[in-house]
C-alpha positions as CSV (number, residue, x, y, z in Angstrom):
1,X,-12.7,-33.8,13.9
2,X,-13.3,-31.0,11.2
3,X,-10.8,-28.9,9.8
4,X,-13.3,-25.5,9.4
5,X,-11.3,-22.8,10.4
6,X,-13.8,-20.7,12.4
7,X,-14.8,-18.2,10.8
8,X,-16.3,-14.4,12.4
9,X,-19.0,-14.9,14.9
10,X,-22.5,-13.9,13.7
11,X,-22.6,-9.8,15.3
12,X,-18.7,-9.8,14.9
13,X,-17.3,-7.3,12.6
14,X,-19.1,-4.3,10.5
15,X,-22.4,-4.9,8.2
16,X,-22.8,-2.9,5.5
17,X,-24.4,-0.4,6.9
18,X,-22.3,0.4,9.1
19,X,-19.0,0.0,6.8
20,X,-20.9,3.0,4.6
21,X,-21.3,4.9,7.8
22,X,-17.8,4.4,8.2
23,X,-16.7,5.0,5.0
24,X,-18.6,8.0,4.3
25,X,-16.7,9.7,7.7
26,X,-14.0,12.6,7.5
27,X,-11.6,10.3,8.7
28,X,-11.5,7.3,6.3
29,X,-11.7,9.9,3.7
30,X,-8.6,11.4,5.3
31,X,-7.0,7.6,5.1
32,X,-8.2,7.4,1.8
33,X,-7.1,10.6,0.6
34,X,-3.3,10.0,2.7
35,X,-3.3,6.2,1.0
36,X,-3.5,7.6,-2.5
37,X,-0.9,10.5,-2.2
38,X,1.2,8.1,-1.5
39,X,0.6,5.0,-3.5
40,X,0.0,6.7,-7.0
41,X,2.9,8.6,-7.8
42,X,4.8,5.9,-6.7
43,X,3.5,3.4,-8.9
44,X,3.6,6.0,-11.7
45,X,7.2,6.3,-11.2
46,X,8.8,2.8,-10.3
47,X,6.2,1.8,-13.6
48,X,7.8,4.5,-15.5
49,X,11.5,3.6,-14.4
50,X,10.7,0.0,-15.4
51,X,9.6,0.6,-18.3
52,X,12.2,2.5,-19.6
53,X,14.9,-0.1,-18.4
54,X,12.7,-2.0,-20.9
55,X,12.6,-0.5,-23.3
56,X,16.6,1.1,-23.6
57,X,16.8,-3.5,-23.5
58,X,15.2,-3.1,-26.5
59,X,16.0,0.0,-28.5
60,X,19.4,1.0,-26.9
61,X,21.2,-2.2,-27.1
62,X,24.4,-0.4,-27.8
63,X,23.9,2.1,-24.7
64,X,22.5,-1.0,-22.1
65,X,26.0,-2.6,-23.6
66,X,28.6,0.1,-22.7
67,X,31.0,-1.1,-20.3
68,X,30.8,0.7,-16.8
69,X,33.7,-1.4,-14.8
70,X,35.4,-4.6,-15.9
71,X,32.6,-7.0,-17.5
72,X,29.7,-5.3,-16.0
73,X,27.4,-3.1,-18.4
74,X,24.9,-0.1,-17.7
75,X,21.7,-3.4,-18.1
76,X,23.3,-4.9,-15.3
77,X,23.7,-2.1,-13.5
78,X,20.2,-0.7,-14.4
79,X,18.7,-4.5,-13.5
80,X,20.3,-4.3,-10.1
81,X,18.9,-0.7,-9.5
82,X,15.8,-2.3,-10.3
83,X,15.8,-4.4,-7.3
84,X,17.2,-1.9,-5.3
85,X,14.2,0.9,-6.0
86,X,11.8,-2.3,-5.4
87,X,13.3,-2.4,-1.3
88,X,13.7,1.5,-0.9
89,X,10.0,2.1,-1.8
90,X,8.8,-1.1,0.5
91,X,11.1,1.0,3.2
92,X,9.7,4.5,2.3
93,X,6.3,3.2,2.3
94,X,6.7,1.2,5.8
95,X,7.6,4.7,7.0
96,X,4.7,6.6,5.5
97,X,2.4,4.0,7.1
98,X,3.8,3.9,10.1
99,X,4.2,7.6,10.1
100,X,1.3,8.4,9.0
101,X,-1.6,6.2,7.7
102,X,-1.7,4.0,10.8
103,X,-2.5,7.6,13.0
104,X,-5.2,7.8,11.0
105,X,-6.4,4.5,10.9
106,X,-6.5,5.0,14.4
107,X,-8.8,7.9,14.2
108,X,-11.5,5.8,11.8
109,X,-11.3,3.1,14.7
110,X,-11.8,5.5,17.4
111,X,-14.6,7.4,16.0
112,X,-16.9,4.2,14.1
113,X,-19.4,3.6,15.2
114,X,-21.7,0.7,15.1
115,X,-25.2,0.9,14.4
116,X,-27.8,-0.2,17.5
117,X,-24.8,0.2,20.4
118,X,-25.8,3.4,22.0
119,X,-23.1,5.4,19.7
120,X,-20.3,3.1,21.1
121,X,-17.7,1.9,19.1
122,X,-17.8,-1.6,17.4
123,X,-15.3,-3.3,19.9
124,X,-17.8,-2.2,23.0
125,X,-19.9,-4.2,23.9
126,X,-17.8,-7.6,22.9
């Protein structure tokens, strides 16, 4: 018995060619371009907000110190906000893709086309 997992069939999928066909079409761009608005500010921010919690660690010991109730200091506080901006941008960015990336991915589906099927779409013909 052999323990290959099996693997695309030869004519399954997109060749090259027709991936740049693809990715050179209005819609992918308009993926693309949807992908990036979000993803890039995002990561500039929760980068940005993590790297200051690291550095006020560093530099503003006796800020990150100061008391905020009973035993528990602004570090803690800041550490746990940490883990909480983590799960609200995984939530916000299920909704954008759900909302609005998968619609579109639908559209690059819909209109690519494989090369040598008669101008229908890659999942005719199978």
């Amino acid at each position: 018995m052999t323990t290959e997992s099996p693997g695309p069939a030869p004519g399954d999928g997109l060749d090259s060619a027709a991936y740049t066909h693809m990715s050179e079409s209005p819609e992918f761009q308009r993926l693309k371009a949807a992908f990036r608005r979000f993803v890039f500010p995002m990561t500039v921010a929760f980068l940005a907000w993590y790297l200051l919690y690291v550095v006020l660690s560093a530099y503003a010991r006796d800020f990150m110190g100061t008391k905020v109730v009973g035993e528990i200091n602004v570090a803690l506080v800041f550490g746990l906000l940490q883990f909480a901006s983590t799960f609200l941008i995984a939530w916000a960015y299920e909704r954008y893709a759900r909302r609005t990336l998968e619609p579109l991915a639908a559209q690059v589906i819909d209109t690519a086309v494989t090369p040598g099927t008669g101008g229908e779409t890659g999942e005719a013909g199978k």
